[in-house]
C-alpha positions in Angstrom: 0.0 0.0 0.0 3.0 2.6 0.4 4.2 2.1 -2.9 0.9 2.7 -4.1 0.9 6.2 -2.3 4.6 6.4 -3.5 3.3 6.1 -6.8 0.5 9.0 -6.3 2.7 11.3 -4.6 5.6 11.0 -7.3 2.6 11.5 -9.9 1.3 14.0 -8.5 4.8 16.4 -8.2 4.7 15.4 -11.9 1.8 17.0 -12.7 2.7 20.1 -10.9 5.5 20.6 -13.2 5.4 23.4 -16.1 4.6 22.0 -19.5 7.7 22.6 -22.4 8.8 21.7 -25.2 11.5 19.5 -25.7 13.6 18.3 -28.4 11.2 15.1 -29.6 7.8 17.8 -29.8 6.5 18.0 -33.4 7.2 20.8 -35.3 3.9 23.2 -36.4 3.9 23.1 -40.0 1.8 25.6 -42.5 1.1 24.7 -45.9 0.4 27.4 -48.5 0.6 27.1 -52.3 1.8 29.5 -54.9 -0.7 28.4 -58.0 -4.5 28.4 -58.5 -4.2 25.4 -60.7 -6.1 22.6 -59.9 -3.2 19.8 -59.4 -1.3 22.5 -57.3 -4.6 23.1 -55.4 -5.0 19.3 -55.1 -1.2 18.4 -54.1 -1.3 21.2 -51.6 -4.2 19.7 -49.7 -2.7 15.6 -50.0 0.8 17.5 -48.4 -1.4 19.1 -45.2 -3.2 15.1 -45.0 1.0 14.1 -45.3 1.5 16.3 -42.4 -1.5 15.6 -40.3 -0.7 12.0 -40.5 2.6 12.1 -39.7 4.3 12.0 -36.0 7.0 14.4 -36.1 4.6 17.2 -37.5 1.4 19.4 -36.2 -0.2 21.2 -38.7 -0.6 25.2 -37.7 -2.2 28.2 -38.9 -2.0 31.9 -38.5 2.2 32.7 -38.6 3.3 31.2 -35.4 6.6 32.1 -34.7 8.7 28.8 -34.6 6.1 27.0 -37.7 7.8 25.8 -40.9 6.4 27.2 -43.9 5.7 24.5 -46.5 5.5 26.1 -50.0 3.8 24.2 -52.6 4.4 25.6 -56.0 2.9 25.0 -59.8 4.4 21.9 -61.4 7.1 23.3 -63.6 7.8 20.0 -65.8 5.1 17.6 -67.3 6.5 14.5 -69.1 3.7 12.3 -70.6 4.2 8.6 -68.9 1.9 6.5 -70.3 -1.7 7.3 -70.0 -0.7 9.8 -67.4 2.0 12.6 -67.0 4.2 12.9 -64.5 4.7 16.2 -62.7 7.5 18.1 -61.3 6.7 20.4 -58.2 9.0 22.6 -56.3 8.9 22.9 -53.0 10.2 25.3 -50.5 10.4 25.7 -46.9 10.8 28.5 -45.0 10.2 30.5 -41.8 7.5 31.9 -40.7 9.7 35.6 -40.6 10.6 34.3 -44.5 14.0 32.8 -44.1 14.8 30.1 -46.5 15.6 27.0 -44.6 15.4 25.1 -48.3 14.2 24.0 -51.1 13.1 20.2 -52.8 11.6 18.8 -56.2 8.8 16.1 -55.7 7.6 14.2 -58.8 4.7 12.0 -59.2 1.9 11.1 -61.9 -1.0 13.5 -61.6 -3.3 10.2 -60.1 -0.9 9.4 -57.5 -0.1 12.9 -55.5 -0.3 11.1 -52.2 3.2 9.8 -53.3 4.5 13.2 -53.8 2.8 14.3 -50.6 4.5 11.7 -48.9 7.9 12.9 -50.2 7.4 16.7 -49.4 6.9 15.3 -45.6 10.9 13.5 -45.9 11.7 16.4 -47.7 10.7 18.7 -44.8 13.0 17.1 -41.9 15.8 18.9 -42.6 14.0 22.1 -42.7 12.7 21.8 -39.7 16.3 21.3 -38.0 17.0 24.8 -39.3 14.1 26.7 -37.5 15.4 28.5 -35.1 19.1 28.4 -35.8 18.5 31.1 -38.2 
């Protein structure tokens, strides 16, 4: 029975303590594109799923200060594959104050973005090292 009220007591001294973040916390993460068209559109909203799904990210809005800024842009190459084309989209991340903290290329057919989602979420590790070394 003492180790029982042990146990209490030690839980409850933990629960006293301040909440912070710490190294293993995910990083907020804000998704904006740079294109109206509808793939862009389309690819931006499989990355935030990406995000949402994933562990080591939170998905954020409204600029706070230590977010990563996930920039989905037009596709800038098109190569026909088959009955389908594969796309090229650059991606950059940055800051929320606008500091580049790099840049990737993600390329997948236009009926499989997820795959391209999925690879803007590897992409954005090393980003997301950079925030707040700048």
């Amino acid at each position: 029975m003492r180790s029982i009220s042990r146990i209490a007591a030690a839980a409850l001294s933990l629960a006293s303590l301040p909440l912070t973040a710490h190294a293993g916390a995910p990083t907020e993460v804000e998704v904006v594109r740079n294109g109206d068209d509808g793939v862009t559109v389309t690819l931006a909203a499989s990355v935030a799923q990406a995000f949402g799904r994933s562990d080591a990210f939170v998905l954020s809005g409204g600029g706070r200060a230590n977010a990563l800024v996930v920039v989905v842009q037009s596709p800038t190459a098109a190569a026909r594959a088959g009955i389908h084309y594969k796309l090229a989209f650059p991606i950059r991340f940055t800051s929320v104050q606008g500091q580049t903290l790099g840049f990737s290329e993600v390329t997948c057919q236009e009926n499989t973005l997820d795959k391209c989602a999925d690879q803007v979420v590897t992409a954005a590790g090393p980003a997301a090292a950079k925030l707040g070394r700048h």
